[in-house]
C-alpha positions as a printed Julia matrix, in Angstrom:
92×3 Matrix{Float64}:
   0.0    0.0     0.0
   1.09   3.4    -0.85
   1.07   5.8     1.91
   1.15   9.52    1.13
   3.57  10.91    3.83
   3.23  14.89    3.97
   5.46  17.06    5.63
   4.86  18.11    9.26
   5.37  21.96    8.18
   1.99  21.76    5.9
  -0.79  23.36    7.37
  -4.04  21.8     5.88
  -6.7   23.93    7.45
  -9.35  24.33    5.76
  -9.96  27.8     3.59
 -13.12  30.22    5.52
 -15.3   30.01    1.92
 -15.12  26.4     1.92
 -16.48  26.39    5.64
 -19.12  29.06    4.59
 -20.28  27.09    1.07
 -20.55  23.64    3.53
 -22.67  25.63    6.1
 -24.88  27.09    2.78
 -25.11  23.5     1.28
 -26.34  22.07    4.57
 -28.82  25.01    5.04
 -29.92  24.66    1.73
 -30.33  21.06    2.28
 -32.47  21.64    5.38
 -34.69  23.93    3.72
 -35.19  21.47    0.62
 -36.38  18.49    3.11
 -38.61  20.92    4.84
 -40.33  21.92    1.81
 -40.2   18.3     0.01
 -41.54  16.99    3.71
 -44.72  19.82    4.06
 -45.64  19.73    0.23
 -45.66  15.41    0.79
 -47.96  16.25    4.09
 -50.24  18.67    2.07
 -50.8   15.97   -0.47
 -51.84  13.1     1.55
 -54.27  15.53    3.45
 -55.78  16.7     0.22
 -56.57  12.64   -0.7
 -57.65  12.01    3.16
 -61.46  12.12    3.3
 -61.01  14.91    6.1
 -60.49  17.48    3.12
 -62.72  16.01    0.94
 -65.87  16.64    3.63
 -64.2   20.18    4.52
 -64.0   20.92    0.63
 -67.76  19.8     0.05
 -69.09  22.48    3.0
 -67.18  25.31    1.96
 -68.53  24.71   -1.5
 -72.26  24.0    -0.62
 -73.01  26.95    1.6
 -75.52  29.51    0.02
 -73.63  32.39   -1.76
 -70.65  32.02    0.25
 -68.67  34.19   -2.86
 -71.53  36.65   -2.86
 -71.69  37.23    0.71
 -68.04  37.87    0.85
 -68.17  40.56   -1.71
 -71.32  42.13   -0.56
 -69.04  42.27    2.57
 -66.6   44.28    0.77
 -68.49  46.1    -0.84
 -70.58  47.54    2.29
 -67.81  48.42    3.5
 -66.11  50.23    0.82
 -69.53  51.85   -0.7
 -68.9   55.2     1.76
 -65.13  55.71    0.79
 -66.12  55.25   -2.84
 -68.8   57.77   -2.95
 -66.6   60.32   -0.97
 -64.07  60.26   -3.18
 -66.79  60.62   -6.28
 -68.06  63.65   -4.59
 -65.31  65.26   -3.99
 -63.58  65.06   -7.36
 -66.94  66.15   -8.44
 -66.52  69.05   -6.47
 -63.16  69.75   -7.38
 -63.69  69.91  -10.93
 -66.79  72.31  -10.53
């Protein structure tokens, strides 16, 4: 066997950027398990029948996207109509 002898006088320490890119790679790493882990969670809920039954009530109450907007829109009717009125009255 060939041993590779090296001189006592080398230093081999390692460079700072190659420290920095191994603490990057593993933090990328972490976040890339994370993700892959809560996007494979999200999809087995979505096929459970848990979602399924949630799914089916959201989308079988009575104007549930009407109601919502009416919402909005009762509340933004008054700031609408000032600001109609008083470009109105500017421009007179």
């Amino acid at each position: 066997m060939n041993k590779v002898v090296f001189h006592k006088s080398d230093n081999f320490k390692r460079p700072l950027s190659r420290v920095r890119t191994r603490y990057i790679s593993f933090l990328a790493l972490l976040i890339s398990i994370i993700t892959f882990t809560s996007g494979f969670y999200f999809a087995l809920f979505m096929k459970g029948p848990n979602f399924e039954n949630q799914f089916n009530e959201i989308m079988n109450r009575p104007d549930f996207e009407n109601q919502f907007y009416r919402e909005i829109m009762k509340r933004l009717t008054p700031i609408i109509n000032y600001e109609i009125e008083k470009r109105f009255e500017e421009a007179n």
